[in-house]
Backbone as JSON Lines, residues from 0, in Angstrom:
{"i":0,"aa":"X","n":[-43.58,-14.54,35.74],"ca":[-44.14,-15.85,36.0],"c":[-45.22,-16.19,34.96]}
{"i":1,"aa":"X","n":[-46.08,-15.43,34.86],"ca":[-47.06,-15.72,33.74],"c":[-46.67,-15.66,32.18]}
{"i":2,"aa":"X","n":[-45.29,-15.03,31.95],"ca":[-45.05,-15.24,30.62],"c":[-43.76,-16.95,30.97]}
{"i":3,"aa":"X","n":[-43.21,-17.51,31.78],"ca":[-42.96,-18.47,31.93],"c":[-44.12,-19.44,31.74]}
{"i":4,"aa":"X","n":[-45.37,-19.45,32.28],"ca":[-46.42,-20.72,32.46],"c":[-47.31,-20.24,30.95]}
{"i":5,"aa":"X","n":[-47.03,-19.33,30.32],"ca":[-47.74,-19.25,29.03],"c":[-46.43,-20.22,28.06]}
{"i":6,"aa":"X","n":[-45.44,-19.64,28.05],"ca":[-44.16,-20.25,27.3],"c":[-44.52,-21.99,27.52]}
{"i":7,"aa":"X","n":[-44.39,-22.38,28.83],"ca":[-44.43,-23.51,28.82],"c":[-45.9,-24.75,28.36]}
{"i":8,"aa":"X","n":[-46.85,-24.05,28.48],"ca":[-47.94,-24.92,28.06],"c":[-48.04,-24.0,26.52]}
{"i":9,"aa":"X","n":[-47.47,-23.15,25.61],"ca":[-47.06,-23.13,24.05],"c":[-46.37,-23.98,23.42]}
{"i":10,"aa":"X","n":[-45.09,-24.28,24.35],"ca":[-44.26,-25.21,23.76],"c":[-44.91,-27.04,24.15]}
{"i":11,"aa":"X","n":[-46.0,-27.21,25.21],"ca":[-46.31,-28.85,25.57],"c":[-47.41,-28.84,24.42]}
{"i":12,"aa":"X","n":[-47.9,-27.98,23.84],"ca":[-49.06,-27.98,22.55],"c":[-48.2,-28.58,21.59]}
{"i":13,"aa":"X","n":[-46.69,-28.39,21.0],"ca":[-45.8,-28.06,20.2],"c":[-45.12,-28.86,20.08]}
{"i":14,"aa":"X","n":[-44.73,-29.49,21.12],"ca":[-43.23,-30.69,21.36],"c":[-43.31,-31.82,20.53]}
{"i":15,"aa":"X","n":[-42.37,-32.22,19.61],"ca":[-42.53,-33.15,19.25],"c":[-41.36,-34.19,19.63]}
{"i":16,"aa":"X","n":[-40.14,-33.29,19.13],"ca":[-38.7,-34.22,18.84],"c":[-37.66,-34.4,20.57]}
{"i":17,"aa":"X","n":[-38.37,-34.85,21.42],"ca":[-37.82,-34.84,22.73],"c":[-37.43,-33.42,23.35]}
{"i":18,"aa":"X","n":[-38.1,-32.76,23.08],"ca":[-37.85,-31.14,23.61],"c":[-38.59,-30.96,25.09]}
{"i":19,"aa":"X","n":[-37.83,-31.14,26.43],"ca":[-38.03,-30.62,27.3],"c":[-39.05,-29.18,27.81]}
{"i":20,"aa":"X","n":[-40.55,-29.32,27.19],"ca":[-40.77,-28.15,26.94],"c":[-41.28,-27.46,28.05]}
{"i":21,"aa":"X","n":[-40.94,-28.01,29.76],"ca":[-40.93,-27.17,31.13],"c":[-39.68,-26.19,30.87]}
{"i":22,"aa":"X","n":[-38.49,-26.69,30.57],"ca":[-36.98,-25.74,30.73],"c":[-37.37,-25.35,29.61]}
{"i":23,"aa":"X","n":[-37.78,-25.59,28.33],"ca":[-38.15,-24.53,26.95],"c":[-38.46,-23.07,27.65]}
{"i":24,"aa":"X","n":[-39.81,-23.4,28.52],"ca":[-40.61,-22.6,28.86],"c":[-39.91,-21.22,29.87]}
{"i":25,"aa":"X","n":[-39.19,-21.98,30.49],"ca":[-38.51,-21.25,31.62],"c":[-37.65,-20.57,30.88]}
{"i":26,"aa":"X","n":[-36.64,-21.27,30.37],"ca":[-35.73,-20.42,29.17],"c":[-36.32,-18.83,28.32]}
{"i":27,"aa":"X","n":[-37.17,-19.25,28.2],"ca":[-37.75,-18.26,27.17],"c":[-37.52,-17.24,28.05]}
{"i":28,"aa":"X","n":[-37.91,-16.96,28.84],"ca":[-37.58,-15.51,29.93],"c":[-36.1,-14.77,29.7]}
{"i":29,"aa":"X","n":[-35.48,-15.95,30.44],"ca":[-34.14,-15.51,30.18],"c":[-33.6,-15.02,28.63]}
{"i":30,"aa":"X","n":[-34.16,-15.82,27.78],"ca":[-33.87,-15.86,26.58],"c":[-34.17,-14.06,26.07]}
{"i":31,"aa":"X","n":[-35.23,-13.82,26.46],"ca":[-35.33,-12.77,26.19],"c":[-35.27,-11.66,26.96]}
{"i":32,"aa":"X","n":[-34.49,-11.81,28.52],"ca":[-34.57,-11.02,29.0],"c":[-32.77,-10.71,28.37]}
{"i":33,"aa":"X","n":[-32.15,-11.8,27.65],"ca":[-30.48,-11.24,26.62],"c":[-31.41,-10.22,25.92]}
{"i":34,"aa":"X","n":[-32.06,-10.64,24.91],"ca":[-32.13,-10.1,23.79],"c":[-32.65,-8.26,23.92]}
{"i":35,"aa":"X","n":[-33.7,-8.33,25.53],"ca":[-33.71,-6.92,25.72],"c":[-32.78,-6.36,26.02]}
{"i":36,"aa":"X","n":[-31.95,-7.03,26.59],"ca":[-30.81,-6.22,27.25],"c":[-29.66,-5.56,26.46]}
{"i":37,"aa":"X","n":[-29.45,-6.46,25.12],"ca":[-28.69,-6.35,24.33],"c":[-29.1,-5.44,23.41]}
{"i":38,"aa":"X","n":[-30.44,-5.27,23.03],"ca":[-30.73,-4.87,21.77],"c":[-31.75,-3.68,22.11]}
{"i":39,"aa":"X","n":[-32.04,-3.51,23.27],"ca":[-33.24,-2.42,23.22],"c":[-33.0,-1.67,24.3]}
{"i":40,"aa":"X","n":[-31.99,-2.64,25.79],"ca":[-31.93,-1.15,26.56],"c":[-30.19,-0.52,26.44]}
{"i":41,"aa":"X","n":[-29.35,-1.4,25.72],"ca":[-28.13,-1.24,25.06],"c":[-28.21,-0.36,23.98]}
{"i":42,"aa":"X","n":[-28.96,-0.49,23.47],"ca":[-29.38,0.04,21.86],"c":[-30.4,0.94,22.05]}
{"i":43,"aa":"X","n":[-30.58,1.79,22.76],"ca":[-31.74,2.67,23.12],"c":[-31.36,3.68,22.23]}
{"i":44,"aa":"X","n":[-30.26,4.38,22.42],"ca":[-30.04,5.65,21.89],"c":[-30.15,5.28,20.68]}
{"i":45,"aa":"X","n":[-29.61,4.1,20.41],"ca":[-29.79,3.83,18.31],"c":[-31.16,3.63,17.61]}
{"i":46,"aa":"X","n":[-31.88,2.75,18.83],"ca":[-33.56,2.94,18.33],"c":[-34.22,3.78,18.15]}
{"i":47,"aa":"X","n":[-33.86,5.39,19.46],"ca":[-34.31,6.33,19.48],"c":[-33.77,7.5,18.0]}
{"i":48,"aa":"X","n":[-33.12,7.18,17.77],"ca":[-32.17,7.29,16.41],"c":[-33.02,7.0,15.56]}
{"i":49,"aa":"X","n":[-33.56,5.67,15.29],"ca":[-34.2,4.79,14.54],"c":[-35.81,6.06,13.68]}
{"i":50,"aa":"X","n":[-35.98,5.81,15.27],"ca":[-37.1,6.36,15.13],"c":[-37.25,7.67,14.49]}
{"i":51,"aa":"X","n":[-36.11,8.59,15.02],"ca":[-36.07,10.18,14.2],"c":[-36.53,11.38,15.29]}
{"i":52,"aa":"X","n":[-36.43,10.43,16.41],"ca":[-36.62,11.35,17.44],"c":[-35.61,12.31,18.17]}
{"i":53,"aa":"X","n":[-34.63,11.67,18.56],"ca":[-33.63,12.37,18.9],"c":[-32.52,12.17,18.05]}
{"i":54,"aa":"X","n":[-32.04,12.77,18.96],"ca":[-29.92,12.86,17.85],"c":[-29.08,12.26,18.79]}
{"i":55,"aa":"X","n":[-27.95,12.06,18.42],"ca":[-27.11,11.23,19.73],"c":[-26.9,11.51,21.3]}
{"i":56,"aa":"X","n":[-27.19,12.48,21.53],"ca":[-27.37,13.07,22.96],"c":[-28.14,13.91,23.63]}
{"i":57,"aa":"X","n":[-29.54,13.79,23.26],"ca":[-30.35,14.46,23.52],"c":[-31.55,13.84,24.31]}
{"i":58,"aa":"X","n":[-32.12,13.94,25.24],"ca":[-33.17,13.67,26.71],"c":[-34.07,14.88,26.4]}
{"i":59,"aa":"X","n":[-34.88,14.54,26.78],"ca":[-36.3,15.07,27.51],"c":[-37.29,14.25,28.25]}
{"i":60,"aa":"X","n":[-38.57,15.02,28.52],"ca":[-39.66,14.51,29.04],"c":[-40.35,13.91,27.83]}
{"i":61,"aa":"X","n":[-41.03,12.99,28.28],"ca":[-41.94,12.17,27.31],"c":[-43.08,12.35,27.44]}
{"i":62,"aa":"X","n":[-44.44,12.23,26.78],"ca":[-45.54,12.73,26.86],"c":[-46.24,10.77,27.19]}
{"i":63,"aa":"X","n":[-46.93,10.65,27.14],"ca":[-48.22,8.84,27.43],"c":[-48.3,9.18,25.73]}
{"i":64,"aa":"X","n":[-48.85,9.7,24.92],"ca":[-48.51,9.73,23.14],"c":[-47.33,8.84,22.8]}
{"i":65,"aa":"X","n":[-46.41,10.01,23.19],"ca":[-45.16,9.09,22.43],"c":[-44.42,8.02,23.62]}
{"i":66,"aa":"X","n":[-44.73,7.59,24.5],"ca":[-44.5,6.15,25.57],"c":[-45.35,5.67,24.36]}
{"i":67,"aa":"X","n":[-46.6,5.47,24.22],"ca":[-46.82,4.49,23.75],"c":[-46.46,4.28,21.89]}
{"i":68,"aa":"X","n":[-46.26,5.47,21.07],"ca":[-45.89,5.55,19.57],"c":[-44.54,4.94,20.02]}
{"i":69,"aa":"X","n":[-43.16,5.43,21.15],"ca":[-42.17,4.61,20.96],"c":[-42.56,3.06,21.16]}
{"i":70,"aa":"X","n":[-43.54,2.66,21.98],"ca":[-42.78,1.21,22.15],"c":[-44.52,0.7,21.03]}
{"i":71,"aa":"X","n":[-44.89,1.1,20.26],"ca":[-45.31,0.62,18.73],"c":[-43.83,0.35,18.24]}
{"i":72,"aa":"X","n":[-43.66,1.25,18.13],"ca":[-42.32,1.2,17.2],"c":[-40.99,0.27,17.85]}
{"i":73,"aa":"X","n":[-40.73,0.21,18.94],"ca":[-39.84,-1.04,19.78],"c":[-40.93,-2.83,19.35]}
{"i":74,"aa":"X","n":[-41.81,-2.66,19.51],"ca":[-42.79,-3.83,19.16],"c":[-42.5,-4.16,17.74]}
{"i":75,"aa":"X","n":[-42.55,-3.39,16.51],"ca":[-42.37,-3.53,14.8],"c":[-40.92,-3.89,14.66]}
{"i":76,"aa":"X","n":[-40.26,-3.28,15.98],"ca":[-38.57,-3.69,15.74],"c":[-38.54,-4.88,16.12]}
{"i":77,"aa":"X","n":[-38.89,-5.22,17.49],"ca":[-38.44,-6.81,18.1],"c":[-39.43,-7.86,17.1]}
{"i":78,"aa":"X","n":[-40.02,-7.6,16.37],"ca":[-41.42,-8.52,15.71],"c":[-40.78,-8.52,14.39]}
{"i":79,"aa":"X","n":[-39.7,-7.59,13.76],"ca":[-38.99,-7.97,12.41],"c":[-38.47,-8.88,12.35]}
{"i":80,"aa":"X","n":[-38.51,-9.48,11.05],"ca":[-38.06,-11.01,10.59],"c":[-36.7,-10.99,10.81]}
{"i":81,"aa":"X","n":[-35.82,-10.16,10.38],"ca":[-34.34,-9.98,10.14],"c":[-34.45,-9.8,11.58]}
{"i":82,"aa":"X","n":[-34.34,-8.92,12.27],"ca":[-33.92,-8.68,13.49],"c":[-34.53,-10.03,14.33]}
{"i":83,"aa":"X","n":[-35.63,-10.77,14.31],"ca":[-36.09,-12.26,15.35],"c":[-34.69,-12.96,14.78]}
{"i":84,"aa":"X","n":[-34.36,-12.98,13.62],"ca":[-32.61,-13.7,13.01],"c":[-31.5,-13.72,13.81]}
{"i":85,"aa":"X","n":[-31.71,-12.02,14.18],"ca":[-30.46,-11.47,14.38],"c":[-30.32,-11.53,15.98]}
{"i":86,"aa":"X","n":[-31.63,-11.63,16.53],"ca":[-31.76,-12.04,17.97],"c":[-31.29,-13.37,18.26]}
{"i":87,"aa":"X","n":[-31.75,-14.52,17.47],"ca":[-31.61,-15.72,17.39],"c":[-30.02,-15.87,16.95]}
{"i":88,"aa":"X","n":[-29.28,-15.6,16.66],"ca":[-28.12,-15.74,16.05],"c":[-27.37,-15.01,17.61]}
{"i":89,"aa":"X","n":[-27.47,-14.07,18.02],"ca":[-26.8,-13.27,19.1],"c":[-27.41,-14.84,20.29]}
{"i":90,"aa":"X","n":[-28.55,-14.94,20.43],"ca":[-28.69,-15.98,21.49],"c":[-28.17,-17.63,21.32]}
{"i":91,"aa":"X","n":[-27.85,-18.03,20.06],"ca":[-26.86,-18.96,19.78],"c":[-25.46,-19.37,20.38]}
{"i":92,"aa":"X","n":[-24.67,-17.72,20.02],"ca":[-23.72,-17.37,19.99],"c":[-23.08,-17.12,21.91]}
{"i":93,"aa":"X","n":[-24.29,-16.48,22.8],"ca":[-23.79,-16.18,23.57],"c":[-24.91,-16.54,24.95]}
{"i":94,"aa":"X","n":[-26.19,-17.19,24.38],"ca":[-26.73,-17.29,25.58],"c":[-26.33,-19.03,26.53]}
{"i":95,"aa":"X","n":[-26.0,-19.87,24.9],"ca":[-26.06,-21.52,25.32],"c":[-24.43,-21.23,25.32]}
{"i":96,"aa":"X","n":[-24.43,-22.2,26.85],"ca":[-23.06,-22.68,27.23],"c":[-22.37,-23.9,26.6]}
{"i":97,"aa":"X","n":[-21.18,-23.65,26.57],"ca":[-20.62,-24.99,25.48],"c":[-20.65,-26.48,25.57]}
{"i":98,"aa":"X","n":[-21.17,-26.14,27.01],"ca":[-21.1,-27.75,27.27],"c":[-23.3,-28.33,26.41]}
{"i":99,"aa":"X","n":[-23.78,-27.47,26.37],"ca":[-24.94,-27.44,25.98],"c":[-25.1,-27.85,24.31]}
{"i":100,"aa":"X","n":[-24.81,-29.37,23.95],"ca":[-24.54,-28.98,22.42],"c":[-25.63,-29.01,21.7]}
{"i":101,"aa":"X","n":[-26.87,-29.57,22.31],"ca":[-28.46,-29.28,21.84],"c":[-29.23,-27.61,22.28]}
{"i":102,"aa":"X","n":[-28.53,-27.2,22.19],"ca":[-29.23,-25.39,22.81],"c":[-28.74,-24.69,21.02]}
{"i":103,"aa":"X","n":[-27.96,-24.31,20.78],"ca":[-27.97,-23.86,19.29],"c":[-29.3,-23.87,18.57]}
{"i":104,"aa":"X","n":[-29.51,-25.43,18.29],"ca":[-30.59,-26.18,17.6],"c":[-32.18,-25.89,18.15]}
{"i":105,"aa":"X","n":[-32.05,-25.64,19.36],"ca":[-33.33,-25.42,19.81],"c":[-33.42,-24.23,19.83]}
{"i":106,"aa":"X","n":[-32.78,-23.46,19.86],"ca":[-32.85,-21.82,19.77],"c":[-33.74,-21.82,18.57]}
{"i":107,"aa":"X","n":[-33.04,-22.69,17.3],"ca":[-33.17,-21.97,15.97],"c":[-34.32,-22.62,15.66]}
{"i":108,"aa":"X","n":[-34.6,-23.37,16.42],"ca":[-35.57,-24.5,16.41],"c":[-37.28,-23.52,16.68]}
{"i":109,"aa":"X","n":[-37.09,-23.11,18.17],"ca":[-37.97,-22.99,18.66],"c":[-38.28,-21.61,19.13]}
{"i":110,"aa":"X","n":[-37.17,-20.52,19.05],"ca":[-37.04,-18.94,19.5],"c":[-37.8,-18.42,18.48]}
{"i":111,"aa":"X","n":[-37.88,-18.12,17.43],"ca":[-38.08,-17.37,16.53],"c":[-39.87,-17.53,16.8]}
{"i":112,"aa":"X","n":[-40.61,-18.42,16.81],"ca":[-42.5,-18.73,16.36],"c":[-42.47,-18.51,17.96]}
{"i":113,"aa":"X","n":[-42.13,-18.44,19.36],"ca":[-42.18,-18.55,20.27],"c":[-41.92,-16.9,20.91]}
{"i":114,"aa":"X","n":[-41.3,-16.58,20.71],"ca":[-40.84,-15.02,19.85],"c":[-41.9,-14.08,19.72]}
{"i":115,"aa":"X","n":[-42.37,-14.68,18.73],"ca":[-43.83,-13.99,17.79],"c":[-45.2,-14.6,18.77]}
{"i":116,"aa":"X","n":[-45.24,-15.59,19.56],"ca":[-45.96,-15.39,19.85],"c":[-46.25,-14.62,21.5]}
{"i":117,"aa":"X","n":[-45.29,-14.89,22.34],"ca":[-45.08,-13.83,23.62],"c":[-44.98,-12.94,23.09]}
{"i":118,"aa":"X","n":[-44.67,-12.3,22.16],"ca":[-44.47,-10.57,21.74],"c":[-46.37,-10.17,21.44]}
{"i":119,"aa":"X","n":[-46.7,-10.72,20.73],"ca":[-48.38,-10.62,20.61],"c":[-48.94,-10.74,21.6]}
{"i":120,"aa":"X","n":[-48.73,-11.46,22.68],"ca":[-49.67,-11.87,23.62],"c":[-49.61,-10.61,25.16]}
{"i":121,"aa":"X","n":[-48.19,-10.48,24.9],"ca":[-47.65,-9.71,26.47],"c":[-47.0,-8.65,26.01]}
{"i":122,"aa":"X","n":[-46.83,-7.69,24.87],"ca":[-45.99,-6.84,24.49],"c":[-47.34,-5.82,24.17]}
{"i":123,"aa":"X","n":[-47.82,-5.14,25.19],"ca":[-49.03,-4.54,24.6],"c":[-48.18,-3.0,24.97]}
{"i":124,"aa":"X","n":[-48.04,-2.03,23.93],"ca":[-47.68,-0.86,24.89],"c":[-48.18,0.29,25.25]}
{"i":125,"aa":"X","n":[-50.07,0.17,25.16],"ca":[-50.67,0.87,25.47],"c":[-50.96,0.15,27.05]}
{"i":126,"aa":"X","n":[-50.96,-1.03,27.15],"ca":[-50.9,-1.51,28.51],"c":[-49.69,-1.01,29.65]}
{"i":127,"aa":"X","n":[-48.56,-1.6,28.8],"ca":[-47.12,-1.42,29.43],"c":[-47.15,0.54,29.94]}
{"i":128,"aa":"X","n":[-47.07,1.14,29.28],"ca":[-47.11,2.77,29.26],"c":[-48.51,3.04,30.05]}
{"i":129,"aa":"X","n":[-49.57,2.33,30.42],"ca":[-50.45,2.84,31.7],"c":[-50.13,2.37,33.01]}
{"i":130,"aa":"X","n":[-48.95,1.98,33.08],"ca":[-48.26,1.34,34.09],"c":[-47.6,2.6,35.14]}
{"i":131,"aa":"X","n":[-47.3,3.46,33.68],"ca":[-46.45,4.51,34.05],"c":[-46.99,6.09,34.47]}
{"i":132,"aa":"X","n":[-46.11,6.52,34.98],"ca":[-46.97,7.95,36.12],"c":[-46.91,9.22,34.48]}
{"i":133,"aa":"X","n":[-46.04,8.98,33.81],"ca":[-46.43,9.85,32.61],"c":[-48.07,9.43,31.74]}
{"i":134,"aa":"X","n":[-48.27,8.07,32.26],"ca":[-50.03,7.97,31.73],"c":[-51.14,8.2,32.51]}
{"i":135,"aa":"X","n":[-50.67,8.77,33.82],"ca":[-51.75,8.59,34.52],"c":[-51.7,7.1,35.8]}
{"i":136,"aa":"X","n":[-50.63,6.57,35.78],"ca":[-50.19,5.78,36.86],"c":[-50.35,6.16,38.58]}
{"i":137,"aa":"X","n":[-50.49,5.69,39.42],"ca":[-49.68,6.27,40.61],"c":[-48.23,6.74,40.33]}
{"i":138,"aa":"X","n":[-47.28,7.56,41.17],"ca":[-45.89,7.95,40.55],"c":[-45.69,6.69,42.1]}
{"i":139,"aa":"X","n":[-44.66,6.2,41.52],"ca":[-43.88,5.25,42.72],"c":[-43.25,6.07,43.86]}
{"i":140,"aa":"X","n":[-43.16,5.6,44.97],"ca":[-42.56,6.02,45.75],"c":[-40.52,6.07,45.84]}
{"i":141,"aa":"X","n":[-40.31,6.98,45.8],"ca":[-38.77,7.04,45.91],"c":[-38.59,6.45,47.01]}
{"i":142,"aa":"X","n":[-38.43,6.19,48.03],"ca":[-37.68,5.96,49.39],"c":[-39.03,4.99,49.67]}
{"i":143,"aa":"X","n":[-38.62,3.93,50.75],"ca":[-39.29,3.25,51.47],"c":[-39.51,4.11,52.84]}
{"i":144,"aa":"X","n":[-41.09,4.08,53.35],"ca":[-41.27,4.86,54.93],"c":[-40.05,3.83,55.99]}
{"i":145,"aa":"X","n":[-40.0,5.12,57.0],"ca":[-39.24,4.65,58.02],"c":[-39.97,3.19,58.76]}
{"i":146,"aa":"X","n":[-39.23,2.44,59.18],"ca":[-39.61,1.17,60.07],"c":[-39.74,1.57,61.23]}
{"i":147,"aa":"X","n":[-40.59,0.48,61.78],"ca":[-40.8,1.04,63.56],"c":[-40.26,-0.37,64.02]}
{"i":148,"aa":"X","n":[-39.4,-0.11,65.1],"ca":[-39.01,-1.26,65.92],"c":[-40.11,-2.06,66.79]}
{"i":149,"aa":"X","n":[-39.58,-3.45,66.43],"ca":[-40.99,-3.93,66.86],"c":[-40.56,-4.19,68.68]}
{"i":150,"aa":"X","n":[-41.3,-4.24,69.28],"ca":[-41.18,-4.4,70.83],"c":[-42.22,-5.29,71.11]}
């Protein structure tokens, strides 16, 4: 929600050429909840590759160090020029429906500086990784407690 109501009062600063910039705003979520899906939790093993950490089939435990050195390094990936392209080109291609013939244009229009700036603002991953029970988090609960019937 808060990276929706940031998206949307970025893009009402911004609007010039009749750009709807409430659904801009809302979009952007989705927009990038393709591009994670496609490219970083699809592409994990290849990033982790990337990086020089593992080899094609290899797991372990992670230390709060490297949670947060990997997602530096997931942050320098999603924040590359070629790859914001290559995101933008994949969300062209497969996020706007055909009947949508102004979505292309606004992608290329408006994804890329919009991009760069939710990634700076909300992509922190010394934040994101104290979230987690490998930093010192609470560990989540597996199972929900039993319910009591109400009478």
């Amino acid at each position: 929600a808060v990276v929706s109501t940031q998206s949307k009062q970025w893009y009402q600063r911004r609007v010039s050429s009749g750009i709807n910039a409430e659904y801009m705003g809302e979009k952007y979520v989705g927009m990038i909840n393709a591009v994670i899906n496609h490219f970083v939790i699809d592409g994990a093993t290849h990033i982790c590759q990337l990086m020089g950490i593992c080899g094609v089939k290899s797991e372990r435990a992670y230390t709060c160090e490297e949670c947060i050195e990997g997602l530096d390094f997931v942050a320098e990936y999603l924040l590359d020029d070629m790859e914001i392209r290559e995101f933008t080109v994949y969300l062209e291609q497969y996020f706007c429906n055909p009947d949508q013939d102004k979505c292309p244009g606004q992608i290329l229009e408006w994804f890329p500086t919009m991009h760069k700036m939710a990634m700076e603002k909300f992509f922190i991953p010394s934040d994101i990784c104290h979230k987690e029970p490998v930093c010192g988090a609470p560990t989540k609960p597996t199972h929900e407690p039993p319910t009591k019937p109400g009478f």
